[in-house]
N, C-alpha and C positions, 0 to 999 in steps of 0.2 A: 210261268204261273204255277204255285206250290198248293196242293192239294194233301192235306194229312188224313192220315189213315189208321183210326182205331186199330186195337193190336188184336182185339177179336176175330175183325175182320181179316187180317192177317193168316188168324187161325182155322177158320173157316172154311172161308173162298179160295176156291182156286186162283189163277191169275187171270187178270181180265183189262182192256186198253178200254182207255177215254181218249178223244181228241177235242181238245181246246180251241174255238177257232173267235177272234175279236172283231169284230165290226164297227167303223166309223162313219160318221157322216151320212148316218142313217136316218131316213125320213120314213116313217110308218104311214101309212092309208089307205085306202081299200084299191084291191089289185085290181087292173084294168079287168073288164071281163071276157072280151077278147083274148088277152092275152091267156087269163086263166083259163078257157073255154078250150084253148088252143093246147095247152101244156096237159089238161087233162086227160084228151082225146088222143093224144101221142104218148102217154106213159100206160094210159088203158089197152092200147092196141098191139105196145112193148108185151105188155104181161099178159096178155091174150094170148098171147103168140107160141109162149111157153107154161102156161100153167092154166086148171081150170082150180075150182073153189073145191073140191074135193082134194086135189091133188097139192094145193096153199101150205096144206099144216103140216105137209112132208119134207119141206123146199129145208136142205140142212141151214140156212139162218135163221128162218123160224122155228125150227125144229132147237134150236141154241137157246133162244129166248123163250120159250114154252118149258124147255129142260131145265134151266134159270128160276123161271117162276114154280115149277112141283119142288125142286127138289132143295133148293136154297132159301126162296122165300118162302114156300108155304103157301103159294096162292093156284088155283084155279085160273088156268089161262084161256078157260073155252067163257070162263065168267068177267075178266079181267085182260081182255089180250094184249099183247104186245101194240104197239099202235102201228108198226110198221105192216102186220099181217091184219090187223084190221080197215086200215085204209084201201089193203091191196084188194079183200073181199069187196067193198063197196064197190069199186072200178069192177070187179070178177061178175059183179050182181046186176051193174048199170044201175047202182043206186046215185043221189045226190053226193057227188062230191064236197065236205063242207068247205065253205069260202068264207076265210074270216078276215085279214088283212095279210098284207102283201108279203109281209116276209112271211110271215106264219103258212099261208098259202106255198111258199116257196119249198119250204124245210119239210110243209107234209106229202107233196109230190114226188120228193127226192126218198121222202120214208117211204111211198109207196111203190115207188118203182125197184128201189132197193132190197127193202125188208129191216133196214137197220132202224133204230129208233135215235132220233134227235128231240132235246130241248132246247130253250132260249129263253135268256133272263135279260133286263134291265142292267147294266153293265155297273150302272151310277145307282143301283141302290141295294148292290152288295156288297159287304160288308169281309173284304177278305183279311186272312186265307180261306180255302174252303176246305171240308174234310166232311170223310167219312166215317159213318156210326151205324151200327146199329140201333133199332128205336128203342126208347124207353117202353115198358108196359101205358098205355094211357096218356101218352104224351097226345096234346093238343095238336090238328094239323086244320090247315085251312088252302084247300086247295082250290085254281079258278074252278071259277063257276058253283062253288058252294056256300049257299045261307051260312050255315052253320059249321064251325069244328067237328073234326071227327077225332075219335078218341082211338089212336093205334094198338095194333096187338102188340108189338115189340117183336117182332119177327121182321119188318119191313127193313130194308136198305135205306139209308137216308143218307141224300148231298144236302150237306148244312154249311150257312155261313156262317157269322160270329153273332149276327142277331137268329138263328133257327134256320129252320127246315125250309130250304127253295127247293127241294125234287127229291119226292119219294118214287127212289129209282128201283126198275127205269122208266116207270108208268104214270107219274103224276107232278106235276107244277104246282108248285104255294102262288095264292093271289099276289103276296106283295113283290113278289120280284116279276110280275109279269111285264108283256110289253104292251103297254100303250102307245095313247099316237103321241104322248108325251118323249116317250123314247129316243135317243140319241144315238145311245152306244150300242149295242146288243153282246153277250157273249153266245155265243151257238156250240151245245156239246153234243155230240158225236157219243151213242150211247153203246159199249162196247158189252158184253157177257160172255164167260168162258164158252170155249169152242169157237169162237168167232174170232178167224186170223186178223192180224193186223193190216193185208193188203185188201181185206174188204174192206173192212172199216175207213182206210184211207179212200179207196174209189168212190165207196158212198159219201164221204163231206167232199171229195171234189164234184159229184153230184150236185150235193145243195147247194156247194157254192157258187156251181154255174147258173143253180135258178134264181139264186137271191141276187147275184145279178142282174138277170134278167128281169123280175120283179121289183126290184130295190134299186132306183137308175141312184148314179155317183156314190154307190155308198164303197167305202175304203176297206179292202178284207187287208188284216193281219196273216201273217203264216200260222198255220194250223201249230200245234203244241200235243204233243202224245203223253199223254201220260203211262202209267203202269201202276195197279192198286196196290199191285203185290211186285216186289224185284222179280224181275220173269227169269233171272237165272237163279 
């Protein structure tokens, strides 16, 4: 799977991995809640174990993705955080874990216990190659769960396919490529940021992929697919 890459970006960014990973014979609906109840309670008690919520925003993966967001994007990540260090405080807090559907459920327990950030799109309604850009000034985004577009600074990292913008990365999903219970296919990325070696980034999607199993019964994993934004040599 061929991912192109502005030459800005090139200029830019350091180097930094994605992993690719395809799913088949995927059936979407709400995750048992046993099961969920179960998987939350063992990834809270993991991270219990080793970190308190003060001690979160020091852990060097999120310390990578917070460094990511000051000094590349331009964002504020105590306003905007990474999703894998926000998921982990909720569990840190004993707040509600949110339960949305099954695989979704799957990919954000594997972000919480890890710290890595994962998306997942609609496999049949992008539009490949994909590539990366920097945003335009005011380019139009519409991401889930929002009424209305928002109107970008042009500072934002963006994965676009050949109809727009599916992931203002590494923090946000566009509605149209999300997964419904429509959903079939899934693509699942694996959301890497400089400083973040490559054998973490691997550990964590074999992570998610053991929960999407467990969550997702018969659905078919493809082999995982690495990418590099930039040649790493």
């Amino acid at each position: 799977m061929f991912i192109q890459v502005d030459e800005t970006i090139q200029e830019k960014l350091p180097n930094f991995m994605l992993i690719l990973t395809v799913f088949d014979n995927v059936t979407i609906t709400l995750s048992k809640y046993s099961l969920f109840r179960r998987y939350v309670e063992i990834v809270k008690k993991d991270i219990k174990k080793e970190l308190t919520v003060k001690r979160l925003r020091n852990h060097p993966i999120i310390r990578a993705y917070r460094d990511f967001y000051w000094h590349y994007l331009k964002i504020d990540p105590t306003k905007i955080r990474p999703s894998g260090e926000a998921l982990a405080r909720r569990l840190l807090r004993d707040k509600e874990f949110p339960k949305l559907v099954n695989l979704v459920d799957a990919y954000n327990l594997a972000s919480a216990k890890t710290f890595i950030s994962f998306g997942a799109y609609d496999y049949n309604k992008l539009r490949f190659p994909l590539y990366f850009s920097f945003a335009q000034k005011d380019m139009p985004f519409l991401g889930i769960g929002m009424k209305e577009p928002k109107y970008l600074k042009g500072t934002e990292l963006l994965l676009m396919d050949q109809e727009g913008v599916i992931n203002v990365y590494p923090y946000r999903d566009a509605n149209r490529t999300k997964i419904t219970g429509a959903t079939k296919k899934v693509l699942l990325i694996t959301a890497g940021v400089p400083n973040i070696d490559d054998n973490t980034l691997l550990k964590a999607t074999q992570t998610a992929l053991r929960y999407i199993k467990k969550f997702v019964p018969d659905v078919i994993t493809h082999e995982p697919q690495i990418v590099y934004i930039k040649d790493k040599n």
